[in-house]
Structures are given as structure tokens and as C-alpha cells.
C-alpha positions as CSV (number, residue, x, y, z in Angstrom):
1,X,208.1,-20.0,129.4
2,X,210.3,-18.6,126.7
3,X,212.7,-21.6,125.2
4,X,215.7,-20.5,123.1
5,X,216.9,-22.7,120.2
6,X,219.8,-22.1,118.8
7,X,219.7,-22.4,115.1
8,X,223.4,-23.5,115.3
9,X,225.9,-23.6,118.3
10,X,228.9,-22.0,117.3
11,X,232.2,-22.8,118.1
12,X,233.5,-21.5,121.4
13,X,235.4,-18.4,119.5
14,X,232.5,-17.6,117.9
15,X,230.6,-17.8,121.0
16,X,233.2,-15.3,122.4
17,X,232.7,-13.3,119.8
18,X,229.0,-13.4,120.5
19,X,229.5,-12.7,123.9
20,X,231.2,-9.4,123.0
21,X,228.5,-8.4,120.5
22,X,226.1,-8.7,123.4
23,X,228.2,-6.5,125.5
24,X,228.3,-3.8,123.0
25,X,224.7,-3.6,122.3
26,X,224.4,-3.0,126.5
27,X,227.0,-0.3,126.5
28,X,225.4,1.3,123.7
29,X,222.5,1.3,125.0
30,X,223.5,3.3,128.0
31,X,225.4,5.1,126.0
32,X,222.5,7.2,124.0
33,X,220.3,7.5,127.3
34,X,223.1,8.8,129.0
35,X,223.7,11.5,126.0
36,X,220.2,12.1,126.2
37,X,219.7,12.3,129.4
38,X,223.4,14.5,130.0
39,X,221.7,17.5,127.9
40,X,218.7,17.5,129.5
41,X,219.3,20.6,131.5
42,X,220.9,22.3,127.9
43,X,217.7,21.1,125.6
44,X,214.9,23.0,128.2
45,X,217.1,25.8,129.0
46,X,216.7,26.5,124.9
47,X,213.1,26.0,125.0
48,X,212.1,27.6,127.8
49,X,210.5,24.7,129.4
50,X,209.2,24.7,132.8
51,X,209.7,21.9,135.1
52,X,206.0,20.6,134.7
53,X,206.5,21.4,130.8
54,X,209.4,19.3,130.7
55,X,208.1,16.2,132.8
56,X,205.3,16.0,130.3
57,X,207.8,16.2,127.4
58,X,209.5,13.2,128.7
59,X,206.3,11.0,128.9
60,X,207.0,10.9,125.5
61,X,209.2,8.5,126.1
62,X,206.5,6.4,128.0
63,X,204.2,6.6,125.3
64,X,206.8,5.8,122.8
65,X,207.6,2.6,124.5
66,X,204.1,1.2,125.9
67,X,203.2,0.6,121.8
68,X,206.8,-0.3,121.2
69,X,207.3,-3.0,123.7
70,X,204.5,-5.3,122.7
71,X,205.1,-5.4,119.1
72,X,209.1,-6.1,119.9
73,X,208.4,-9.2,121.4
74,X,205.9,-10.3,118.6
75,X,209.0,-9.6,116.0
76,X,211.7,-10.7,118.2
77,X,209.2,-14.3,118.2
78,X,208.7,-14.3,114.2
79,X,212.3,-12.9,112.8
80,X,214.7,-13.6,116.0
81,X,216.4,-11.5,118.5
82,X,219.5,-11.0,116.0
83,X,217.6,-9.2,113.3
84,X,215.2,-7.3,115.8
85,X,218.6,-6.1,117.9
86,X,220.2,-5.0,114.7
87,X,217.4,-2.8,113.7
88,X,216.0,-1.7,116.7
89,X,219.7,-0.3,117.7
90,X,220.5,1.3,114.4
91,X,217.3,2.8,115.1
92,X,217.6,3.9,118.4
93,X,221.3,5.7,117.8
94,X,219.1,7.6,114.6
95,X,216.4,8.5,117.5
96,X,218.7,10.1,119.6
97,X,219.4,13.0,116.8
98,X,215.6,14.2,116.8
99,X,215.5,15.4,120.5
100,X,218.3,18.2,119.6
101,X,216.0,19.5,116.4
102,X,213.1,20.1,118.5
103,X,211.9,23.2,118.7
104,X,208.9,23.8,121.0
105,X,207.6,21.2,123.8
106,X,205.2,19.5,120.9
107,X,208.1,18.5,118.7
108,X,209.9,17.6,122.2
109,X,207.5,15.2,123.0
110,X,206.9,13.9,119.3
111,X,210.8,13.5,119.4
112,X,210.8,12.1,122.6
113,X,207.8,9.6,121.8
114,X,210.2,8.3,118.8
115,X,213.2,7.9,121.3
116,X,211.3,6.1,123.7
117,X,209.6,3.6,120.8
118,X,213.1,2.9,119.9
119,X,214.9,2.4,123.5
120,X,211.7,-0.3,124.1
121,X,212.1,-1.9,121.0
122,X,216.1,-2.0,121.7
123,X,215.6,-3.2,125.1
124,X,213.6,-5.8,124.5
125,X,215.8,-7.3,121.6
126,X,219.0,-7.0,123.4
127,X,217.6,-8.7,126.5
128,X,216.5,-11.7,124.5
129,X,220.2,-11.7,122.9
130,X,221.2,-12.0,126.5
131,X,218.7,-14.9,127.2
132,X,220.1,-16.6,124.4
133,X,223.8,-15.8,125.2
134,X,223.3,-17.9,128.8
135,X,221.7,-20.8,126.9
136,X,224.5,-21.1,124.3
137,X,226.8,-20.7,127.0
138,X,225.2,-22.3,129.7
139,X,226.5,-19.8,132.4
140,X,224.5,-17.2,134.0
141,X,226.3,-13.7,132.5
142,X,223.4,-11.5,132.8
143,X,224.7,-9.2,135.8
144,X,227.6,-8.8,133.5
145,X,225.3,-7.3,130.7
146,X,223.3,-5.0,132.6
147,X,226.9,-4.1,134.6
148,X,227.5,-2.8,131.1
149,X,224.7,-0.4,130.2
150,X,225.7,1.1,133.8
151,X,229.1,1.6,132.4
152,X,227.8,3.2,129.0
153,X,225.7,5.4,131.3
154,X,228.9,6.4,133.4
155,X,230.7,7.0,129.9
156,X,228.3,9.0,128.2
157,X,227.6,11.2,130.8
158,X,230.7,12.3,131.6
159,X,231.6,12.7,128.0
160,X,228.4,14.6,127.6
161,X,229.6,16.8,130.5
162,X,232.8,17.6,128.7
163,X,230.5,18.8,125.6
164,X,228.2,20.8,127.4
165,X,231.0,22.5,129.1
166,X,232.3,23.8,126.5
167,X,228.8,24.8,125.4
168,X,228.4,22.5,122.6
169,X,224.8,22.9,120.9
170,X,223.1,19.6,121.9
171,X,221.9,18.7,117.8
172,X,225.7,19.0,117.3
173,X,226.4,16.7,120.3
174,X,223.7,14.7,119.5
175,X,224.9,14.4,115.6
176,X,228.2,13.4,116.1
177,X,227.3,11.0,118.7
178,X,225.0,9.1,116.5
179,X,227.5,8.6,113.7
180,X,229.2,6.7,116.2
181,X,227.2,4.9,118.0
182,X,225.8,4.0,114.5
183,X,229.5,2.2,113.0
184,X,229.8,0.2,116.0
185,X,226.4,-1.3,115.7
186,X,227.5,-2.4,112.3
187,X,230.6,-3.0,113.1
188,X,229.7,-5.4,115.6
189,X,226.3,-6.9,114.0
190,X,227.3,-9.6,112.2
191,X,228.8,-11.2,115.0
192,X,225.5,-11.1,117.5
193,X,224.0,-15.0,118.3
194,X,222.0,-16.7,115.7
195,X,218.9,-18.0,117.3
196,X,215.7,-18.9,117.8
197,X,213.4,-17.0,119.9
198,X,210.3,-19.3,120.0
199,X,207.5,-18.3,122.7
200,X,205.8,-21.8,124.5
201,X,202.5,-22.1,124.9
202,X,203.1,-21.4,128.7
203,X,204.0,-17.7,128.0
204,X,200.3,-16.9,127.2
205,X,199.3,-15.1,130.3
206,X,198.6,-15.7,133.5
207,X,194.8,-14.8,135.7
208,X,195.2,-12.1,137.9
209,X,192.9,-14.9,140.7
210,X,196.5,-17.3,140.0
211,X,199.0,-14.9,140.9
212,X,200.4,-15.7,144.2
213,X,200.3,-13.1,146.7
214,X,204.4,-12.7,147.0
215,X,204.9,-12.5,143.4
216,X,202.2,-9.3,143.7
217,X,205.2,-8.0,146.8
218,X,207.7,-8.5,144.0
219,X,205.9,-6.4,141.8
220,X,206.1,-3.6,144.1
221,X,209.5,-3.6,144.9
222,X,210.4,-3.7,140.9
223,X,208.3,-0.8,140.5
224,X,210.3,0.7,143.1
225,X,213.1,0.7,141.9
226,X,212.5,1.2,138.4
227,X,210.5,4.1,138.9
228,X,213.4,5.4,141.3
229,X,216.0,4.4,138.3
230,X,213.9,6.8,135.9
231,X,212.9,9.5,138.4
232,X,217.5,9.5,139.2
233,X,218.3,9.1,135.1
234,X,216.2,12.2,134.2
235,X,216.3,14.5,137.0
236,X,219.9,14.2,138.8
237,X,221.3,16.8,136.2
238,X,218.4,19.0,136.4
239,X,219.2,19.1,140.6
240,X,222.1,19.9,140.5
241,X,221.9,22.2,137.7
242,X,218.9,24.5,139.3
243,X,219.0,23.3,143.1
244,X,222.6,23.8,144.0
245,X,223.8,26.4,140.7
246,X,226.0,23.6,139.5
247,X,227.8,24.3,135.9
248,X,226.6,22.2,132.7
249,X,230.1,20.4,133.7
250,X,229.1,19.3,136.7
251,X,225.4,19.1,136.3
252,X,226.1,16.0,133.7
253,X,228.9,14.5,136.4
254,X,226.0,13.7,138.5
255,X,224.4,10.7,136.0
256,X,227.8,9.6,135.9
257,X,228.6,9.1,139.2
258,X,224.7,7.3,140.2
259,X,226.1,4.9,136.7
260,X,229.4,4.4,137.9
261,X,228.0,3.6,141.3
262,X,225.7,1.1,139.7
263,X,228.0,-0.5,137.6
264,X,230.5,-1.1,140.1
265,X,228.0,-3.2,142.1
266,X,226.7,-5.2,139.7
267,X,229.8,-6.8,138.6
268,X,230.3,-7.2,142.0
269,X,226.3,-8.1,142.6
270,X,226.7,-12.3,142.8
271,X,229.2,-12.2,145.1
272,X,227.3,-9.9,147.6
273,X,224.2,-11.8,147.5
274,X,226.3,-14.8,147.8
275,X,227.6,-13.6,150.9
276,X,224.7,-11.4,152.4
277,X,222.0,-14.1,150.9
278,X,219.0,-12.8,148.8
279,X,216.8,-10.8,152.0
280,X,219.5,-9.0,153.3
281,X,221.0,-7.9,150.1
282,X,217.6,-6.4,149.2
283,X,217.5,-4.6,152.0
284,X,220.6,-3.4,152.4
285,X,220.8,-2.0,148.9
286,X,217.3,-0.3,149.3
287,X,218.8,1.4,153.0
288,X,222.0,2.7,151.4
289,X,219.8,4.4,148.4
290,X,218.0,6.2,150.6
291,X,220.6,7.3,152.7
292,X,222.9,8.2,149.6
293,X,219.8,10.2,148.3
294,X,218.8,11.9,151.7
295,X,222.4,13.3,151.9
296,X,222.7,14.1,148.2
297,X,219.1,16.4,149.0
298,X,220.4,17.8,152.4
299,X,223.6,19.2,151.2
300,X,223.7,22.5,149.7
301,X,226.8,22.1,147.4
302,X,227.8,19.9,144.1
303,X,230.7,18.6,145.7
304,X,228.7,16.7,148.8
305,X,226.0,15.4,146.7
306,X,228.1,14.0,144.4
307,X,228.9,11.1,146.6
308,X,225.4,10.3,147.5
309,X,224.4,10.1,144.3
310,X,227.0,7.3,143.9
311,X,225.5,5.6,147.0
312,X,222.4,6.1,145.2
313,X,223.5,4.0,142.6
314,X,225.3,1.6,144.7
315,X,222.3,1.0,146.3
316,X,219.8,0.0,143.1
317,X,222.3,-2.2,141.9
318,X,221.9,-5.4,143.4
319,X,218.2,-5.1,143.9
320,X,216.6,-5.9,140.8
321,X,218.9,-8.8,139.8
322,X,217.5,-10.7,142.9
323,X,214.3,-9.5,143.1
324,X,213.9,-11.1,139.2
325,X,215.5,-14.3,140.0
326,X,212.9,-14.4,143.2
327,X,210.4,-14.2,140.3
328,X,211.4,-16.8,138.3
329,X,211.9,-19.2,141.3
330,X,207.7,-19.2,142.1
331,X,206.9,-23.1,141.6
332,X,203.4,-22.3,141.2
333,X,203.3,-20.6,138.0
334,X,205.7,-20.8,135.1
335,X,209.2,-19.0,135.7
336,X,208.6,-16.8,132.3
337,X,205.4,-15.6,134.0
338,X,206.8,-14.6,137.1
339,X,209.8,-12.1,135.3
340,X,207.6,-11.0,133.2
341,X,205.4,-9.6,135.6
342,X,208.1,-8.3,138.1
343,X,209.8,-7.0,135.1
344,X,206.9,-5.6,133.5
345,X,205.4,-3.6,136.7
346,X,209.1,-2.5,137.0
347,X,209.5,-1.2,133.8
348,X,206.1,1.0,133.9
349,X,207.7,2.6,136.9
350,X,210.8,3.5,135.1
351,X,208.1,5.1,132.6
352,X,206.2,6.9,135.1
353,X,209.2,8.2,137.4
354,X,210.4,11.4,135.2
355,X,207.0,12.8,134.4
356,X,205.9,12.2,138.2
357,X,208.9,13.8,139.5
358,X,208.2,17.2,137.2
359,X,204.8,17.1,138.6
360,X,205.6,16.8,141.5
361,X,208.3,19.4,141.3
362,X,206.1,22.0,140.0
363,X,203.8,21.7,142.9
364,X,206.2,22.1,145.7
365,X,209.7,21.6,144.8
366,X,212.2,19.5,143.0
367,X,214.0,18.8,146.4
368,X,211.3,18.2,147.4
369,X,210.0,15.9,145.1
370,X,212.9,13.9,144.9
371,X,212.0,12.6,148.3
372,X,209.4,10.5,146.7
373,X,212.8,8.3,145.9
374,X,214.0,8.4,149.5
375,X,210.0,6.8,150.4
376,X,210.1,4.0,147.7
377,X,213.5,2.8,148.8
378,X,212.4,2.7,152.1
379,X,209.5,0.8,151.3
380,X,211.1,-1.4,149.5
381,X,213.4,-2.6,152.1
382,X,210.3,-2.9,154.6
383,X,209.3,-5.6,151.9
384,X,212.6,-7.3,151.4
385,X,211.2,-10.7,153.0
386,X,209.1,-11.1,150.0
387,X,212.4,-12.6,148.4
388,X,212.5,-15.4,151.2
389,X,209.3,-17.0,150.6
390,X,210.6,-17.9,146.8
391,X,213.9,-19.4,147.8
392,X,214.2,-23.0,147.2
């Protein structure tokens, strides 16, 4: 199980300060896959991609964070999650300028491996600023954190749908963009926790024969809803774009409204499972992502898939929060264990969701394919008793 030290406790303002730092790096994050992800549509149309094309393109990012990931955590455990975050974030607003240079799918993919690398290696660090944020303050405030990348998404979104509007070239957009994301990383570095991110011997793995069967239910749900996340980050543009002859405007509004959707329920995510309790939150957030989804793909203009997209995003929210902390709650194995491996299986899916979706859209179509999303929320809510059996 990972144990935070803290090399020193500040005082309460510099705590606060901390806190703040924390936030940042979480809405910046969201910030560059949101520009990224807001161009999309712009950066094929220039190449000529096709949908298949494109979906392979964006394993890139896959690839780029399966090697990434690993060696994070190895660095985060020898230099600390401050140095690693301030790195790995520098380098990740520099990654987002090399997608808008490519110039065939090769480069696209090359760029896209690099941007990947970086967003693994960023989200990694930042998380483990987060871990060490709740010891320091001894307060869960992680909802809050991950409410915040939502927000970034939201943000950069709709800003990027103001650029491509106005028919902005996306290296230009993506450019300019970096130069800021870049001042308030260093603006804001120096004031990130100071810790200690030592890894106990009970982190070293766990047999597949020791892993309880629920934890294995967990897994699937994560994937889920991860791969849903990824397939909805990458693709909602792209929809709206070529399914219902939306302008760049409104092609990039639709990221922004799934984020805003998002974000909006996880600050408000404690208090619904509060009231709902852990089972019915699950499913009930699963249920209303597929029905926001099923009428974003039934209707035939911008304006009424628009809302389900929020709805989409209303419904992920709340799920993954729980579904960790059902993880870490497994008495039979060592709580670090049991988020690592819902996490883990969760994050693969986010991986796998874009390029499975452009497969899947060359083969029949993308309305088509985006039904896959519809099927895995359903699922997951058919397994939403898989929380219950780690409550105590």
C-alpha cells in the first residue's frame, strides 16, 4: 500500500497554497486534452484521414502511455511526486504543439505517441500530488480534483470551439495554447506539496489465484467507463461534425457540454452517494448515460444531442469515484492493490475506446458504433451490486 510522508507539514496557508497548486495541475490537464481533442475534426479534415485512419492515429496515444505509465511511478517513488508533476506537465503542454505539425498519419501517430507518453506520465504525478494533498490535509478532496480536469475539459473545448470557428489553423491554436498552459505550470510550481512518495513492500503485486472474485466485477465496470470516457473525449466532435453537418463551432460545443455535465456531478458526487448509497448511485449514473447517449444518437440535429451529451456526462461522473473506493475497501488484499487494479483495467479502456470506436465506425457506422457506449453502460449498471459486497 502506497504510504505518503511528508518531508515537512507546512503551515495551514501553505497547505492552501498547496491545495491550489493541485487544482491547477487538474485543470490543466483537461485543459490540453480538451484542445486536443476540440481540433480533432480540423487536424483529419487537413490530412485526409479516414475514420479507420484516424482511430489508428490515436492509438498513439495508447502506445505512448502503456511505456509511460510504468516508468512514472518508478520516478514519482525515487524523486517525488513534486518534481515528476513539474516535469511531466511542462512536458505535456510542449506535447500538445506536435499534433498540429503533423503532416501525414505517421507523424500523426508519432505525435500522438509523444502526447500520450506525456498525459500518462502527468497523470500519474498529479494523482500522487492528490494522494499526498489528503494526507497533509487529512480530508478526502479528491472528487474535488478530478471535478476540476472536467472543468478544464469544459473550458478548453469551448474555447477551442471559438478558434476553430473562426477557422484558426490548429498549430497556431495549439501554439498559443502551450505558451500558456506553460507560465501557469511555472507560475504555480513552486507552490505544489513537498513529499515523499515511498512504495511499501505490500504494493508489489498481487496473484491473479488471490484476487477476489468482486474485485474482478470492479474491474469490469472501471473498464466500462473508462473506455466509454475515451470512446465520448475523442469522437463526440467528430459526430456531430460528420453525423449531423454540425459547424467546427458547434462540433467542439459537444466535449464541452459531456465535461460540463461531468464536472457538475462530481462536485456534487459525495452528496449523491450519500444520499442514494454506493449501489444505487452506480446504477443510476450508468442508466442515465445510456439514455443521454441513446437520445444524443437518435436525434438528427446538433441542437437535441447537445443535451444528451450532457446527460452523458452527468451520468459517468459519479461512477468511478465509488467504484474505486469499493476497491480500496476489499479486506482481503491490501487497499493499494485493489485501486490499482480497478484503476488500472480502467485506464486500458480509456486507451482502447478511440481506436475501437474508428474501427468500429469504418465497418458499419460511427452512429453506429457509438452504441458500443450505450451497451457498456448498460452493463455496467447490471453489475452495480458488485459495490455492495465491499461495503463495510
Amino acid at each position: 500500500m502506497m504510504e505518503v510522508t511528508l518531508e515537512r507539514i507546512p503551515a495551514r496557508a501553505g497547505l492552501t497554497a498547496a491545495w491550489w497548486a493541485v487544482v491547477a495541475r487538474f485543470l490543466l490537464h483537461g485543459l490540453i486534452v480538451s484542445t486536443w481533442v476540440s481540433r480533432i475534426p480540423a487536424v483529419q479534415g487537413s490530412l485526409g484521414l479516414t475514420n479507420a485512419q484516424l482511430g489508428l492515429c490515436l492509438l498513439g496515444t495508447a502506445v505512448g502511455s502503456v511505456v509511460a505509465v510504468p516508468l512514472t511511478g518508478w520516478l514519482v517513488t525515487r524523486y517525488g511526486s513534486k518534481r515528476v508533476t513539474m516535469w511531466s506537465t511542462v512536458g505535456f503542454s510542449l506535447a500538445l504543439i506536435m499534433p498540429g505539425l503533423a503532416i501525414n498519419a505517421a507523424t500523426l501517430f508519432g505525435s500522438l505517441s509523444v502526447f500520450g507518453a506525456m498525459a500518462g506520465a502527468n497523470d500519474v504525478s498529479i494523482n500522487s500530488q492528490a494522494v499526498s494533498m489528503e494526507a497533509a490535509l487529512g480530508e478526502p478532496t479528491m472528487s474535488r480534483f478530478h471535478a476540476m480536469f472536467s472543468v478544464g475539459g469544459m473550458i478548453g473545448a469551448s474555447l477551442g470551439g471559438l478558434v476553430a470557428a473562426r477557422e484558426v489553423p490548429p498549430s497556431v491554436h495549439f501554439i498559443i495554447a502551450s505558451a500558456f498552459f506553460l507560465l501557469i505550470a511555472v507560475f504555480t510550481a513552486p507552490l505544489l506539496l513537498d513529499a515523499n512518495d515511498n512504495i511499501g513492500p505490500r504494493s508489489s503485486g498481487l496473484a491473479l489465484r488471490r484476487v477476489p472474485p468482486v474485485l474482478l466485477t470492479l474491474t469490469v465496470i472501471g473498464f466500462c467507463m473508462f473506455l466509454s470516457e475515451g470512446a465520448m473525449a475523442d469522437w463526440i466532435a467528430v459526430y456531430l461534425k460528420q453525423v449531423l453537418i454540425a459547424g467546427p463551432g458547434v462540433a467542439a460545443a459537444g466535449y464541452a457540454v459531456f465535461s460540463a455535465g461531468m464536472a457538475v456531478f462530481r462536485l456534487l458526487g459525495d452528496a449523491i452517494t450519500a444520499r442514494l448509497g454506493p449501489v444505487r448511485t452506480v446504477r443510476a449514473g450508468a442508466l442515465v448515460a445510456a439514455a443521454g447517449l441513446a437520445l444524443a444518437l437518435a436525434a438528427h440535429s446538433p441542437g437535441w444531442a447537445l443535451p444528451g451529451f450532457a446527460l452523458t456526462g452527468a451520468g459517468f461522473s459519479v461512477i468511478v469515484p465509488v467504484v474505486f473506493g469499493a476497491g480500496g475497501r476489499l479486506r482481503s488484499i491490501p487497499r493499494g492493490a485493489g485501486i490499482a487494479i480497478v484503476s488500472g483495467s480502467g485506464y486500458i479502456g480509456f486507451l482502447l475506446g478511440p481506436p475501437l470506436i474508428g474501427l468500429l465506425a469504418q465497418q458499419t457506422s460511427l452512429r453506429s458504433a457509438l452504441l458500443l457506449v450505450v451497451a457498456l453502460s448498460l452493463l455496467a449498471a447490471s453489475l452495480a451490486r458488485a459495490v455492495r459486497a465491499t461495503e463495510a
